[in-house]
Legacy VTK file of the C-alpha trace (Angstrom):
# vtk DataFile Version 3.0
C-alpha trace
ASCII
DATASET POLYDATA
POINTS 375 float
-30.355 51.975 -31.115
-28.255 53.568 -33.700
-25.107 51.681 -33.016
-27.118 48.598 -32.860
-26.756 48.094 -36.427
-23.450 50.890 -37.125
-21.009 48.453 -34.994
-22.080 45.397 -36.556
-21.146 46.706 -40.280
-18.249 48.621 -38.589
-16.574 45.505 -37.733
-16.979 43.985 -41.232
-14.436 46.790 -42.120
-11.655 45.462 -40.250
-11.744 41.909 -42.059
-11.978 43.572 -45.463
-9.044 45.938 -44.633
-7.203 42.398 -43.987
-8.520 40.773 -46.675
-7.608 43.942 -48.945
-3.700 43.564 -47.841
-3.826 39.508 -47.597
-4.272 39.085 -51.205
-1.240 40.881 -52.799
0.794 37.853 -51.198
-1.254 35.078 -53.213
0.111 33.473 -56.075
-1.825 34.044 -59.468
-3.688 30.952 -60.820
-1.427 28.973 -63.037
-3.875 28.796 -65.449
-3.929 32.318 -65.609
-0.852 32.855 -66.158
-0.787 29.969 -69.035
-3.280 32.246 -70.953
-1.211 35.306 -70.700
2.034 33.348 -71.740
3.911 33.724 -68.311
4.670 29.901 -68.665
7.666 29.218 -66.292
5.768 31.307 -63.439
2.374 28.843 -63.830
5.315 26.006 -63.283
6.663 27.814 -60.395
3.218 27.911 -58.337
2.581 24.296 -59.547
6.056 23.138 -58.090
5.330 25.297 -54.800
1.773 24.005 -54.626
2.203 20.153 -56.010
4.832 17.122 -55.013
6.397 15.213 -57.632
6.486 16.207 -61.752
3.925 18.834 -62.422
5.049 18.731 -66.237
2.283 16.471 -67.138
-0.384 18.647 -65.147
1.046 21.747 -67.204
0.920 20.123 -70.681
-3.056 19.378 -69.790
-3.505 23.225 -68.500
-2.037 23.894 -71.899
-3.921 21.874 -73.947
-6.902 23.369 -72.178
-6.387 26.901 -72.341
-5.765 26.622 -75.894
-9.282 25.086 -76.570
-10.900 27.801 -74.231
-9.246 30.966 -76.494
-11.151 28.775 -79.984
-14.433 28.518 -77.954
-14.494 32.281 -76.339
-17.272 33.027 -78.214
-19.514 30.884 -75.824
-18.014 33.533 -72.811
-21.521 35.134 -72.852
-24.043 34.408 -70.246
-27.365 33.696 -72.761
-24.860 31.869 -74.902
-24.276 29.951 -71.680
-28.358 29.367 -71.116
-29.014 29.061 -74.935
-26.045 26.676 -76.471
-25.596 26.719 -80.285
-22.725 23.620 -80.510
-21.523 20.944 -78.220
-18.974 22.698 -75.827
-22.050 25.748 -75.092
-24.536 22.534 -73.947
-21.906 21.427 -71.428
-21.755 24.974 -70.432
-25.199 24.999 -69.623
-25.310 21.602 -68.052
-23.070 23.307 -65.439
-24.969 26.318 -65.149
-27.866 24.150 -64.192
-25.940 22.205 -61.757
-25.261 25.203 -59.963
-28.256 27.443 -60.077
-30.162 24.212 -58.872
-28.036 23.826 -55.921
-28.091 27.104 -54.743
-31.870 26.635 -54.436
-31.944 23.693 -52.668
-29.108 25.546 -50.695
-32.457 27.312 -48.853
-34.481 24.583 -49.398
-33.017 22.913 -47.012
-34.355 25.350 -44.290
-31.792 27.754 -43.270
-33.503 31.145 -43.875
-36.685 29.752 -41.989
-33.963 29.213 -38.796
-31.385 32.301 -39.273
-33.943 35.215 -40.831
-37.120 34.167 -38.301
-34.953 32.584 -35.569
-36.373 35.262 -33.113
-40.098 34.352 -34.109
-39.324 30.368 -33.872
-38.053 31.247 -30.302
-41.193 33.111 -29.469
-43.603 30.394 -30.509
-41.765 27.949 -28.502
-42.330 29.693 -25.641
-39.642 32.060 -25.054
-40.134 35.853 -23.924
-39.499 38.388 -26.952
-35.467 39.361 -25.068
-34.669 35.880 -24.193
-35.443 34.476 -27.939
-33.402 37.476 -29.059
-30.704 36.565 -27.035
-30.532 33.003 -28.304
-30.781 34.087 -32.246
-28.036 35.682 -31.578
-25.899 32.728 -29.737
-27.563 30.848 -32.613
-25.718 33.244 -35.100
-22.163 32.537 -33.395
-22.485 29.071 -33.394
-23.066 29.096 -36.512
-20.123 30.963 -37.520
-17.874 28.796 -35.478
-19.504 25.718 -37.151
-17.848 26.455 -40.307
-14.135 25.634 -38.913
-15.822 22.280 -39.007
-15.943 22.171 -43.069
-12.362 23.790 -43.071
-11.432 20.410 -41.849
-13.605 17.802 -43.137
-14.999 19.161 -46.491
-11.902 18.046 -48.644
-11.532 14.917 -46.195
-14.926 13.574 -47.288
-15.839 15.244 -50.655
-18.969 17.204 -51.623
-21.391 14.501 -52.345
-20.872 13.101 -49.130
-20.755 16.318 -47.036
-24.026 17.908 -48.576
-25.915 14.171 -48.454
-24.810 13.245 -45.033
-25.909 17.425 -43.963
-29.083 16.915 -45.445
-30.315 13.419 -43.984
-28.724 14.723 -40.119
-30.719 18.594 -40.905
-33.847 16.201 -42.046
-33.483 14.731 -38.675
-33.755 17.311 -36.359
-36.064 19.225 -38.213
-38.216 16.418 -37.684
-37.836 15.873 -33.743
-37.992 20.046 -33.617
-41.265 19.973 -35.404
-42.902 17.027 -32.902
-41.429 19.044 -30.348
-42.554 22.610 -31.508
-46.029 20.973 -30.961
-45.886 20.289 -27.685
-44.260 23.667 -27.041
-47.321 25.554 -28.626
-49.733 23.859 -26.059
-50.116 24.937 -22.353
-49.036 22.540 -19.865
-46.527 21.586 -16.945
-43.884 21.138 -19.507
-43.913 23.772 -21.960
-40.707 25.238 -21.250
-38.998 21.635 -21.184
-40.542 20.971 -24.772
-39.181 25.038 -25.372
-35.715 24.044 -24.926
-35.744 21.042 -26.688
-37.216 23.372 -30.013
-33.910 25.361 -28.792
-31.871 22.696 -28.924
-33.118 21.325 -32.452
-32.162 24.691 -34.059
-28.602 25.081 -32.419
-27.803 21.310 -34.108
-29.516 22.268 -37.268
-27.783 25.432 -37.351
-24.639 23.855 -36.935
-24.943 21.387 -39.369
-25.689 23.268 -41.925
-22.749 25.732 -41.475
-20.789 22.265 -41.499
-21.937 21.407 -44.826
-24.689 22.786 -47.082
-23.192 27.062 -45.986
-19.820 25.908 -48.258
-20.403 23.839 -50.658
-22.747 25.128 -52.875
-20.778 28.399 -53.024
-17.742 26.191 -53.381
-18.768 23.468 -55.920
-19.743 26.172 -59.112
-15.902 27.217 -59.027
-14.443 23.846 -59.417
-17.334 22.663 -62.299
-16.642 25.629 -64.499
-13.820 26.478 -67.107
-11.415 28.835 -66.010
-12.829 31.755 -68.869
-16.542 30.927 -67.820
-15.874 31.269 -64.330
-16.692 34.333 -63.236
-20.231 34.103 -65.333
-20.732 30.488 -63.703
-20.057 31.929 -60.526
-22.543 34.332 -61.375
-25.331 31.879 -62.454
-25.228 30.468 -59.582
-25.762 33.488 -57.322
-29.324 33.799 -59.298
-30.178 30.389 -57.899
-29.324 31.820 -54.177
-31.284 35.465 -55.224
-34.198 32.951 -56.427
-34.567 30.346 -53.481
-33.779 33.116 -50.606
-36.331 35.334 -51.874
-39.099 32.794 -52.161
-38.448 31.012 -48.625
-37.914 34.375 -46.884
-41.064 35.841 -48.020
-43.503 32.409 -47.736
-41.692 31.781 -44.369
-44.425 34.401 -42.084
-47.432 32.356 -43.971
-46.088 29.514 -43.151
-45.877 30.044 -39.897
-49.101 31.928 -39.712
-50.698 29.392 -41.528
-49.249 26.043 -40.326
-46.944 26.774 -37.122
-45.170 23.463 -36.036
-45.707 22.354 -39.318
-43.328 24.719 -41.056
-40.159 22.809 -39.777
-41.805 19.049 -40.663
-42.191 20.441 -44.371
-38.952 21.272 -44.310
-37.792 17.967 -43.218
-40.089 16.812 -46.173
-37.612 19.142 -48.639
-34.458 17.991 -47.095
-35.409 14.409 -47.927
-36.906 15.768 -51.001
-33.133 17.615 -51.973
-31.192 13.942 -51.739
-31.978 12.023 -55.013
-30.519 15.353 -56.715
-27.219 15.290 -54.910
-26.920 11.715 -55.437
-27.452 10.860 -58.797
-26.702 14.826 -60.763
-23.619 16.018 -59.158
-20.241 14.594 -59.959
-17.801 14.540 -56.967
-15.551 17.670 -57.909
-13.158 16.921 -54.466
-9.312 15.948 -55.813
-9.872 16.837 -59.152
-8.793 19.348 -61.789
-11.258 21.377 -64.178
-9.227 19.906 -66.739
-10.632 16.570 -65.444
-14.133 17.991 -64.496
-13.935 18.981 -68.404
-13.799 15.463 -68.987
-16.225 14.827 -67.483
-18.895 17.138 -69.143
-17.575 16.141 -72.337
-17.215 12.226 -72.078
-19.749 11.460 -69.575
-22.790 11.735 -71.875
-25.659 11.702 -69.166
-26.955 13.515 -66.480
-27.029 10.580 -64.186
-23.517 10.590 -62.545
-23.755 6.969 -62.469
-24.312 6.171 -66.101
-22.051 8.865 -66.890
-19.164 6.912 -64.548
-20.432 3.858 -66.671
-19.745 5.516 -70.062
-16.584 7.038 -69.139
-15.871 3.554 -68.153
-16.521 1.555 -70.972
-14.682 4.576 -73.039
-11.533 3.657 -71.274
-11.806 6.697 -69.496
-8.852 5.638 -66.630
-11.023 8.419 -63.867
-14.390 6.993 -64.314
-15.461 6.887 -60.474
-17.329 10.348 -60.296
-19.145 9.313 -57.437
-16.455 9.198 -55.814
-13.770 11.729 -54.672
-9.644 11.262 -55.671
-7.384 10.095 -53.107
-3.706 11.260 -52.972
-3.198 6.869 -54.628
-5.715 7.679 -57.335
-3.741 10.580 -58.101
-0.771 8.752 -58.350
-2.194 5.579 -60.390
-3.419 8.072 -62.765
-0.054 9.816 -63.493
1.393 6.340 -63.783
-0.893 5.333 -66.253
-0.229 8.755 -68.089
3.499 7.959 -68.296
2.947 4.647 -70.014
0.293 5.797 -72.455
2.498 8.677 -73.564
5.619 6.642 -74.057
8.115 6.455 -77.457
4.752 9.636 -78.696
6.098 12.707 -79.645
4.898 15.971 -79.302
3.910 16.453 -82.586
1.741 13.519 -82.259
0.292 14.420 -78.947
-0.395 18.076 -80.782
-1.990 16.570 -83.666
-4.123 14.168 -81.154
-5.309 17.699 -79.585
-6.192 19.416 -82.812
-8.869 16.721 -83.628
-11.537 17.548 -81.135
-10.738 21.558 -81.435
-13.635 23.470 -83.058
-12.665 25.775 -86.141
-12.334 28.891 -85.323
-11.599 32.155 -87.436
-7.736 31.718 -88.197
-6.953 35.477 -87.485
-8.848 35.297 -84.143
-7.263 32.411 -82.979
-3.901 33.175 -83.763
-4.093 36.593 -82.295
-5.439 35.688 -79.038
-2.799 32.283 -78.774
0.067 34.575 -79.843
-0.672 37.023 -77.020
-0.940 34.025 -74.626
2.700 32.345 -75.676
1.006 29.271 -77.231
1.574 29.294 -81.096
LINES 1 376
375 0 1 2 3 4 5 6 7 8 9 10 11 12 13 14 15 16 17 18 19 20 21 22 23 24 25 26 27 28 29 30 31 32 33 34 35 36 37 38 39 40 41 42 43 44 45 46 47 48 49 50 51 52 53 54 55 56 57 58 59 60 61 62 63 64 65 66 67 68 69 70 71 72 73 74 75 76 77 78 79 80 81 82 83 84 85 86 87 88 89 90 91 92 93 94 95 96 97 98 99 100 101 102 103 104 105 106 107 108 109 110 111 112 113 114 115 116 117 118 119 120 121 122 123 124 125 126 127 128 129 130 131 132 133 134 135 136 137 138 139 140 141 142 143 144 145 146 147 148 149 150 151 152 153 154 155 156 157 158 159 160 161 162 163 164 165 166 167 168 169 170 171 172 173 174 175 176 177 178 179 180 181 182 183 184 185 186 187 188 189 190 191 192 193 194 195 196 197 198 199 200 201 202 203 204 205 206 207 208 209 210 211 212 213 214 215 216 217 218 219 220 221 222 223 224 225 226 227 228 229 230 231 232 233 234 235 236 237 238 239 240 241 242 243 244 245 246 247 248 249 250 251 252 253 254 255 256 257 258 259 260 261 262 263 264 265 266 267 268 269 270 271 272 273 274 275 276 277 278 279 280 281 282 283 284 285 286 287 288 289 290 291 292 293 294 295 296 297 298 299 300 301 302 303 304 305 306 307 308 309 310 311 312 313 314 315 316 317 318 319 320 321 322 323 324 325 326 327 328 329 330 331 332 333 334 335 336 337 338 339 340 341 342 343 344 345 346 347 348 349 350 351 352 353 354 355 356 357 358 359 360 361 362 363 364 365 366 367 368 369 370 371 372 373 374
């Protein structure tokens, strides 16, 4: 019984180990090393990493990490929660955005299915070593069903992955609650109405480890600046604390309390999740943060939709943020770059910059862009 859970975190210890050694081989973020002045290295990984003229993409990192060392006073996680000026309340915009969709991360069901798997096996009928036996297939498949978002997540985009997860998890949660009914109740075909309940929550397993097991751990670090990142990351994990503590711990009432009717509420908050993915979260797939902070600070509205029409009508050339960039959008947007910066020069380009920048103690700022190369 010991090594029943030893070998389990044993094993752990071997993909850490690689992990541990992996990681020295990585390249450092090129933004990163724009803020510590090592500007001809951040080239180097963009050249390695991009196809065609990254000069254009470097000049924006630029541009961008100079604006993050005026505003580092907003790198504090109640400053964050409790803005004072106009770049802290797009801050917390995002910090909403991704607390919220950690909750509805198990909202969606999955700790009712992975945490009481064993429990929804017995109440369908199984004996107490045969439903352990399939919570634990149920865990594998699971694991294997994430090779599934390796390959389609940046094919699709986030809005499409999570909306398209949540109507097919909706789905069977619905047929495995009908069914879970049927299993509950003597009769001739109890164990047929069993498997099907066994069936449901294999396919809902897997489609959640397809799409809502990624992308809400993947979408806060592509919505936050790179010097807020770690905090947004952060924020976010207090969504996940907040929404698997209060589904793990209502889950036995439920049960208890309702039975079948645990997984058809469920289906209720899948449907319930959808309006929120569709009209709050900006498609994040084939773009930059220096274009997500575009976004925040251009867009004006929650609604992704009226924020797509304002960038629009701003002249804002990437207005489509419910939509994800194709390899031609990227390209139409560099062209249109090149024109718009034609017979400028730099000076002009730096003085364009310098309008939008907040004032910030000169001493400060000079320090901080000295030790980063940029002044």
């Amino acid at each position: 019984m010991v090594m029943a859970w030893r070998t389990p975190l044993a094993l752990q210890i071997i993909f850490i180990f690689i992990i541990g050694i992996g990681i020295n081989f990585f390249p450092e973020s090129p933004r990163w090393l724009m803020k510590v002045g090592r500007e001809q290295e951040a080239r180097r990984v963009l050249q390695a990493t991009r196809e065609g003229d990254v000069e254009i993409e470097l000049k924006g990192i630029k541009k961008v990490v100079r604006f993050e060392l005026e505003t580092s006073s907003t790198n504090h996680y109640w400053a964050m929660l409790f803005p004072k000026d106009k770049y802290a309340r797009q801050l917390r915009w995002r910090v909403v955005l991704a607390v919220w969709l950690q909750i509805m991360q198990e909202l969606v069901g999955i700790g009712v299915i992975t945490v009481y798997a064993v429990d929804l096996f017995q109440n369908a009928g199984f004996s107490e070593e045969l439903s352990k036996l399939l919570a634990g297939f149920n865990n594998l498949s699971y694991m294997f069903s994430v090779i599934f978002a390796v390959i389609t997540l940046d094919r699709y985009g986030r809005r499409a992955t999570m909306v398209w997860g949540a109507v097919a998890m909706a789905f069977i949660l619905l047929i495995a609650g009908i069914l879970d009914k049927f299993a509950n109740a003597p009769g001739p075909n109890q164990r047929a109405y069993g498997a099907g309940v066994a069936t449901m929550v294999f396919l809902y397993t897997a489609t959640f480890g397809a799409t809502w097991l990624t992308t809400p751990w993947l979408y806060p670090t592509e919505i936050f600046p790179l010097n807020v990142r770690a905090k947004g990351g952060a924020w976010s994990v207090v969504g996940w604390s907040i929404g698997n503590g209060v589904i793990t711990m209502i889950t036995p009432f439920l049960f208890q309390s309702i039975s079948y009717g645990t997984l058809l509420l469920f289906f209720g908050l899948n449907i319930f999740c959808l309006p929120f993915v569709i009209l709050l979260y900006p498609e994040t797939s084939g773009r930059s943060l220096e274009q997500m902070d575009t976004f925040f600070e251009k867009g004006g509205k929650w609604n992704v939709f009226k924020a797509s029409k304002n960038m629009r009508e701003a002249g804002i050339e990437d207005w489509r943020w419910t939509k994800m960039m194709t390899a031609e959008d990227h390209q139409e947007l560099e062209n249109g770059r090149k024109r718009s910066t034609a017979g400028r020069s730099p000076e002009e380009d730096e003085r364009d910059a310098r309008q939008s920048w907040k004032k910030r103690p000169v001493y400060t700022f000079k320090r901080k862009a000295s030790n980063a190369g940029l002044m």
